[in-house]
C-alpha atoms as an extended CHARMM CRD file, in Angstrom:
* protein
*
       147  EXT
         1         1  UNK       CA              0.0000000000        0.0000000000        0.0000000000  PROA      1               0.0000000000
         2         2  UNK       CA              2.6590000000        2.4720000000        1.0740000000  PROA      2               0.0000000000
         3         3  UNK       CA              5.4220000000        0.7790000000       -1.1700000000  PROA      3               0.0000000000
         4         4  UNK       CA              5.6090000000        4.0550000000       -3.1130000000  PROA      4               0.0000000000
         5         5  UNK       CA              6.0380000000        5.9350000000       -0.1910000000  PROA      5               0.0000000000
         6         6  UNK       CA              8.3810000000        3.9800000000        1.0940000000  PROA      6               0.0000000000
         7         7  UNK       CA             10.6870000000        3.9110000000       -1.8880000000  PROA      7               0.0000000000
         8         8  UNK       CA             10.6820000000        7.5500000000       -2.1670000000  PROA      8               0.0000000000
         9         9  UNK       CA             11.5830000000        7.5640000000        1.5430000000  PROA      9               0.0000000000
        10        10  UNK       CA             14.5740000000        5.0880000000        0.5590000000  PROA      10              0.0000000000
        11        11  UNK       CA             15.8500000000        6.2700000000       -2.6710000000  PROA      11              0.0000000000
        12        12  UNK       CA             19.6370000000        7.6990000000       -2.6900000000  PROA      12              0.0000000000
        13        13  UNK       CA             18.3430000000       11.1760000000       -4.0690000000  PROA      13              0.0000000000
        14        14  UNK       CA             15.0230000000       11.8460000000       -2.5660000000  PROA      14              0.0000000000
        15        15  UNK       CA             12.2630000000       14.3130000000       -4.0760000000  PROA      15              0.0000000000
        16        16  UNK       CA             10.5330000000       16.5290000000       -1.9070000000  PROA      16              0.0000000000
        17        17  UNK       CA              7.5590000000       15.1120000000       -0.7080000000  PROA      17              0.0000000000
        18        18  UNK       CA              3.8410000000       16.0740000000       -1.8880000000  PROA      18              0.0000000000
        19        19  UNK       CA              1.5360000000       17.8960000000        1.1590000000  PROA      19              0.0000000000
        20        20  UNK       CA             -0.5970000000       14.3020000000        1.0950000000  PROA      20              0.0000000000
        21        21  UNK       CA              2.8680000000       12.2080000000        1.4920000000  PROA      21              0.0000000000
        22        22  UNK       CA              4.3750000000       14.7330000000        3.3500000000  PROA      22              0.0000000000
        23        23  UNK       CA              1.2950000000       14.6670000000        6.2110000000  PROA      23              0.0000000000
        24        24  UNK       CA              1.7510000000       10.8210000000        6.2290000000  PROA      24              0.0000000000
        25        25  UNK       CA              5.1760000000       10.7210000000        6.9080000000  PROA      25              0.0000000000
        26        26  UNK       CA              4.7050000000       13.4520000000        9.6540000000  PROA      26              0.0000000000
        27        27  UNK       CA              2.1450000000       11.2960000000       11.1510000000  PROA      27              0.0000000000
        28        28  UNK       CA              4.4290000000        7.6270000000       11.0690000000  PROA      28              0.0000000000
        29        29  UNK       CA              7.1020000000       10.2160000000       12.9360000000  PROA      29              0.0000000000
        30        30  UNK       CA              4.6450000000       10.5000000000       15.8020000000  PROA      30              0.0000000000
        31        31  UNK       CA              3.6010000000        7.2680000000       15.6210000000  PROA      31              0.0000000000
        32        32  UNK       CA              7.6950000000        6.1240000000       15.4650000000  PROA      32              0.0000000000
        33        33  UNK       CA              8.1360000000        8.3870000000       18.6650000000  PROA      33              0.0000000000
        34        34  UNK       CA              5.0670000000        7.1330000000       20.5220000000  PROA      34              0.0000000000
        35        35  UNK       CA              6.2980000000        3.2240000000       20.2140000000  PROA      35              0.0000000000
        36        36  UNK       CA              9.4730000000        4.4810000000       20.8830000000  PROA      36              0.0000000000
        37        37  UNK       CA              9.1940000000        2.8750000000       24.4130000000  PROA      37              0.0000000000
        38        38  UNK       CA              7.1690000000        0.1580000000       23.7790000000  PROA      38              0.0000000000
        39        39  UNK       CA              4.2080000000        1.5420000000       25.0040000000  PROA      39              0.0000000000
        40        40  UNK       CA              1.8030000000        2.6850000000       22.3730000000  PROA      40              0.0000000000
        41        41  UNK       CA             -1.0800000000        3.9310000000       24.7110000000  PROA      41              0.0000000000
        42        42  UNK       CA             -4.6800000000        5.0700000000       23.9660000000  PROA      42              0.0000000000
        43        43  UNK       CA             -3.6580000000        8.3810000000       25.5280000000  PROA      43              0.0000000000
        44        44  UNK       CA             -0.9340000000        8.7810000000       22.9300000000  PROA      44              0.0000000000
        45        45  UNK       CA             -2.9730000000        7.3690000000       19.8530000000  PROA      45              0.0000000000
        46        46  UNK       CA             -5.3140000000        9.9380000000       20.9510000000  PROA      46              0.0000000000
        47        47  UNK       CA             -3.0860000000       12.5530000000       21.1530000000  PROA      47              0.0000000000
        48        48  UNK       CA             -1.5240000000       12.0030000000       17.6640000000  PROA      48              0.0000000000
        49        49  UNK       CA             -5.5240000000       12.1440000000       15.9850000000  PROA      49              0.0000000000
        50        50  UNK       CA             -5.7630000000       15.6130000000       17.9020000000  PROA      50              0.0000000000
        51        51  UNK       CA             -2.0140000000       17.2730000000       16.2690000000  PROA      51              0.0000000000
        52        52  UNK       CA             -2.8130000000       15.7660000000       12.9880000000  PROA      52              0.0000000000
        53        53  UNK       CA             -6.6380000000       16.8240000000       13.3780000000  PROA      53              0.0000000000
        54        54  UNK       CA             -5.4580000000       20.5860000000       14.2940000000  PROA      54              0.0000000000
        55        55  UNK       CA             -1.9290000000       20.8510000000       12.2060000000  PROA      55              0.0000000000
        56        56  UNK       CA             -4.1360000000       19.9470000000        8.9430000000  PROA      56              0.0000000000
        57        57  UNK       CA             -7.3590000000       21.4150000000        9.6870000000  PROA      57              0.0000000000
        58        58  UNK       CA             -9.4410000000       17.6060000000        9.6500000000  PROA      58              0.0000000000
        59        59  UNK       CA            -12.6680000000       16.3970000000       10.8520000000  PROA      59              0.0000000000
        60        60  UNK       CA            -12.2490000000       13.5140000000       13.5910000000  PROA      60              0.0000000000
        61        61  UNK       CA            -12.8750000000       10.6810000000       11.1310000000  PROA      61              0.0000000000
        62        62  UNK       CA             -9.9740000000       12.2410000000        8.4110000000  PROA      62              0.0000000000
        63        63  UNK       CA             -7.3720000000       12.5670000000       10.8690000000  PROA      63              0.0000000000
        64        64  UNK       CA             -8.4850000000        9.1140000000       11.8790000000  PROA      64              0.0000000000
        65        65  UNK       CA             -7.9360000000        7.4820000000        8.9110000000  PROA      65              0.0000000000
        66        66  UNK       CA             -4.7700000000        9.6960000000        8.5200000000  PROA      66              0.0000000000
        67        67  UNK       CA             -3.2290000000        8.5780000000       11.7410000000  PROA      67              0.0000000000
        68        68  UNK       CA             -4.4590000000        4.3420000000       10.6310000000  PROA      68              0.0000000000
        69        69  UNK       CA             -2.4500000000        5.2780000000        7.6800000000  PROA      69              0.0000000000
        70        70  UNK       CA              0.4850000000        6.1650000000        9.4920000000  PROA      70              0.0000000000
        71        71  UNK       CA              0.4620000000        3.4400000000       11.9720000000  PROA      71              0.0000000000
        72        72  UNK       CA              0.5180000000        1.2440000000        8.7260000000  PROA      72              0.0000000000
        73        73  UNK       CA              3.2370000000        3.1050000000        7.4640000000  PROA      73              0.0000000000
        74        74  UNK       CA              5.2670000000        3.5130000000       10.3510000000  PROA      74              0.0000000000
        75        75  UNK       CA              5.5010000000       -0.1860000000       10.4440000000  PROA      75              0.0000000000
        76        76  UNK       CA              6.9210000000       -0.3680000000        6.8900000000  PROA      76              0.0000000000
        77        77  UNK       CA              8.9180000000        2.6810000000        7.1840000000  PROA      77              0.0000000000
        78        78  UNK       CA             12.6820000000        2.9950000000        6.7290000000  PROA      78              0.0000000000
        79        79  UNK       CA             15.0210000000        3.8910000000        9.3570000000  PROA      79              0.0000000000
        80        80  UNK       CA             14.5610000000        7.3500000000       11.1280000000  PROA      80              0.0000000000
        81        81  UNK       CA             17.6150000000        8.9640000000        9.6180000000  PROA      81              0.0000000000
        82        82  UNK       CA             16.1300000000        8.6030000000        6.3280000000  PROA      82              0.0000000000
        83        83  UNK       CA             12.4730000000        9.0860000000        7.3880000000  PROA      83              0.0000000000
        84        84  UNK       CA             13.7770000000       12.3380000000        8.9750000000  PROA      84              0.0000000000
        85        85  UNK       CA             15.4230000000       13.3500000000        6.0470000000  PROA      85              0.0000000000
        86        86  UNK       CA             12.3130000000       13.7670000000        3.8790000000  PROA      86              0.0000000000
        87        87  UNK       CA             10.5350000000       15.1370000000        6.3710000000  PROA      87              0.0000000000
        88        88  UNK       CA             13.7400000000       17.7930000000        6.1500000000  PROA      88              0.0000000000
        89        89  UNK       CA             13.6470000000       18.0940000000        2.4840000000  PROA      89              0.0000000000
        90        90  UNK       CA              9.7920000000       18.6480000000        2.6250000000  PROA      90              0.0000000000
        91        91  UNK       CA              9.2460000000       20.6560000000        5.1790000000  PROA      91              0.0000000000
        92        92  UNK       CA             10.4670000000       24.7070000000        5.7890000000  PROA      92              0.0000000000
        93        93  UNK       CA             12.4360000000       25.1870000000        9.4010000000  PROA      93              0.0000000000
        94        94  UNK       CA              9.8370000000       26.7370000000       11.4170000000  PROA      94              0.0000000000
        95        95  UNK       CA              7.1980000000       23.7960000000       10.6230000000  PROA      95              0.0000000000
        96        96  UNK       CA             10.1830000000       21.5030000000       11.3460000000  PROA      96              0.0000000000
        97        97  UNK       CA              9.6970000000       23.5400000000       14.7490000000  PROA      97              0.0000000000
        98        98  UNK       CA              6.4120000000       23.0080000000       14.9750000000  PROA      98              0.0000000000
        99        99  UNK       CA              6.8640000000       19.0660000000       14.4590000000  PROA      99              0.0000000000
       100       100  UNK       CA              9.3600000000       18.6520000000       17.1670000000  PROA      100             0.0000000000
       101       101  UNK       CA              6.6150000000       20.2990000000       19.4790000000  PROA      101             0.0000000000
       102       102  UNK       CA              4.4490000000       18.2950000000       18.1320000000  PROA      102             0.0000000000
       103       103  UNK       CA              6.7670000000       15.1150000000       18.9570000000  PROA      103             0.0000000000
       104       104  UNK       CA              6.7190000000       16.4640000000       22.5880000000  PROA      104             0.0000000000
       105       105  UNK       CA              3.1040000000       16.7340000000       22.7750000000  PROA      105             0.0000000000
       106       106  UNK       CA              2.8770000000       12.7880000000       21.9770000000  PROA      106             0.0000000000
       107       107  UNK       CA              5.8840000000       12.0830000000       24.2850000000  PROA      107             0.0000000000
       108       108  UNK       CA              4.7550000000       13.6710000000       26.8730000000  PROA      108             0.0000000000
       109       109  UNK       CA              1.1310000000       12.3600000000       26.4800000000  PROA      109             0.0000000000
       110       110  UNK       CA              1.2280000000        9.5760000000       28.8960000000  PROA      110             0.0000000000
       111       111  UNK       CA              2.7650000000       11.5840000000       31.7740000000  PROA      111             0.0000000000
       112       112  UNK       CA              6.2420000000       10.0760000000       31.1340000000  PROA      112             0.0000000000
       113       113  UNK       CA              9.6140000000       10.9000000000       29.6330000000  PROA      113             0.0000000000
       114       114  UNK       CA             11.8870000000        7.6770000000       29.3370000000  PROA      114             0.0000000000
       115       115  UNK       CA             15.4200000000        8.1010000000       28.3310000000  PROA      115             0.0000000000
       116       116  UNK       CA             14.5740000000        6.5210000000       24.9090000000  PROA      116             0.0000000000
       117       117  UNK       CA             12.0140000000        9.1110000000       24.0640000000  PROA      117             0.0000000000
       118       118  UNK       CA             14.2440000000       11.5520000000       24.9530000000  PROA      118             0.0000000000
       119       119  UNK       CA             17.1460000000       10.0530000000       23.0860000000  PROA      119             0.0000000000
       120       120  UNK       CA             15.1210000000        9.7350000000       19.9420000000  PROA      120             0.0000000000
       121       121  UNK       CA             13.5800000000       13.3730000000       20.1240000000  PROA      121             0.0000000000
       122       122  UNK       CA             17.5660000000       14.5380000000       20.4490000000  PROA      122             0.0000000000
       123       123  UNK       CA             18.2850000000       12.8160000000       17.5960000000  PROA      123             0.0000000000
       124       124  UNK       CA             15.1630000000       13.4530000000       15.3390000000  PROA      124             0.0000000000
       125       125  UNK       CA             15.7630000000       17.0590000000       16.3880000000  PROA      125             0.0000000000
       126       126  UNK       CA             19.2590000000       17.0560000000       15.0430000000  PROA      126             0.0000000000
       127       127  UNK       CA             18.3190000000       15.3130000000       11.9140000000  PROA      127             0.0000000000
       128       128  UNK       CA             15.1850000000       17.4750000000       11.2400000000  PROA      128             0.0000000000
       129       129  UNK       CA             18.2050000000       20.4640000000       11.3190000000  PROA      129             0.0000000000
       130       130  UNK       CA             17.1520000000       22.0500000000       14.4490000000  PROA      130             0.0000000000
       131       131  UNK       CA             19.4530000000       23.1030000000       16.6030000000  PROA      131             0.0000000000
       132       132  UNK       CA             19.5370000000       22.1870000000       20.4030000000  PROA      132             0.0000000000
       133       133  UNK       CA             18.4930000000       25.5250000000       21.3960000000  PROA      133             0.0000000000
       134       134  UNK       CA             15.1510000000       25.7010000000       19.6590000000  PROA      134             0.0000000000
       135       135  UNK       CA             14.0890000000       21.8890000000       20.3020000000  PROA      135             0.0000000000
       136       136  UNK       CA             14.8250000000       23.0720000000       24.1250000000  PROA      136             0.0000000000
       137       137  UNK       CA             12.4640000000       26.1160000000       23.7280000000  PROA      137             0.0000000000
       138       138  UNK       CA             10.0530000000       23.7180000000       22.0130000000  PROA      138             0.0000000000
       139       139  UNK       CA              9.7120000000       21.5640000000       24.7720000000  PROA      139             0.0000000000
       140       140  UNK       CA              9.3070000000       23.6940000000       27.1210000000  PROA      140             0.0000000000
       141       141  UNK       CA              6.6220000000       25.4720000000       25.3620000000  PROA      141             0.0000000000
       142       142  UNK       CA              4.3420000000       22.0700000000       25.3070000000  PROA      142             0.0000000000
       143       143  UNK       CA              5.4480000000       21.5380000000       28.9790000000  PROA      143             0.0000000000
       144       144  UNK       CA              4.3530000000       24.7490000000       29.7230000000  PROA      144             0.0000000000
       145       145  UNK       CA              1.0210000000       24.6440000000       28.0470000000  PROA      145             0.0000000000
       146       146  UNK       CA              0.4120000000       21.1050000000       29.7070000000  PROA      146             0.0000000000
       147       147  UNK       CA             -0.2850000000       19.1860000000       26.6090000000  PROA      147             0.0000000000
């Protein structure tokens, strides 16, 4: 299903996503971070409907089916440096801002930050080409709103 997808995310030289493939592999990101621990949760699953809902201006059901989508292609997804990578090439660097909040929002959903969540969200942070300073003011932003 996603084997297009998934080759584009693979390929040596890869073109900049489109807005639909680009939302999808933004989605398997926060799905990616949210199994990070092992623990894919309700409260997280949840969480990820309600960024993709809000980020992309859906209905409930569409960012549904959006978020099914990128549990399936999370699964069949490449490794994070080169998932990263398009997200990089598609995406401008104050929306990659936005989509490390949004990582924090889903790691911080269930209450808990493990050292592999955080070790992930350092390294998706680097690879997404944001520098330590503005992933730190990120976080704090979504700790401060309580999300």
């Amino acid at each position: 299903m996603f084997a297009r997808l998934v080759d584009a995310l693979t390929s040596p030289e890869p073109e900049p996503l489109s807005d639909t493939d680009a939302r999808l592999a933004l989605g398997a990101l926060l799905v990616r971070v949210a199994r990070t621990d092992g623990d894919y949760d309700a409260t997280e699953s949840h969480r990820i409907g309600r960024i993709l809902a809000t980020r992309y201006d859906l209905s409930e059901p569409e960012a549904d089916s959006l978020k099914t989508d990128a549990e399936a292609l999370e699964a069949e997804a490449p490794d994070t440096v080169r998932f990263t990578r398009a997200i990089k090439d598609a995406v401008p660097y104050d929306d990659r801002i936005a989509v490390i909040e949004a990582l924090w929002k889903v790691v911080l959903a269930d209450g808990v930050r493990d050292d592999e969540e955080n070790a992930l969200l350092r390294l998706v942070a680097s690879l997404l080409g944001i520098n330590d300073r503005d992933s730190h003011i990120a976080r704090k932003r979504v700790e401060d709103a309580g999300t």
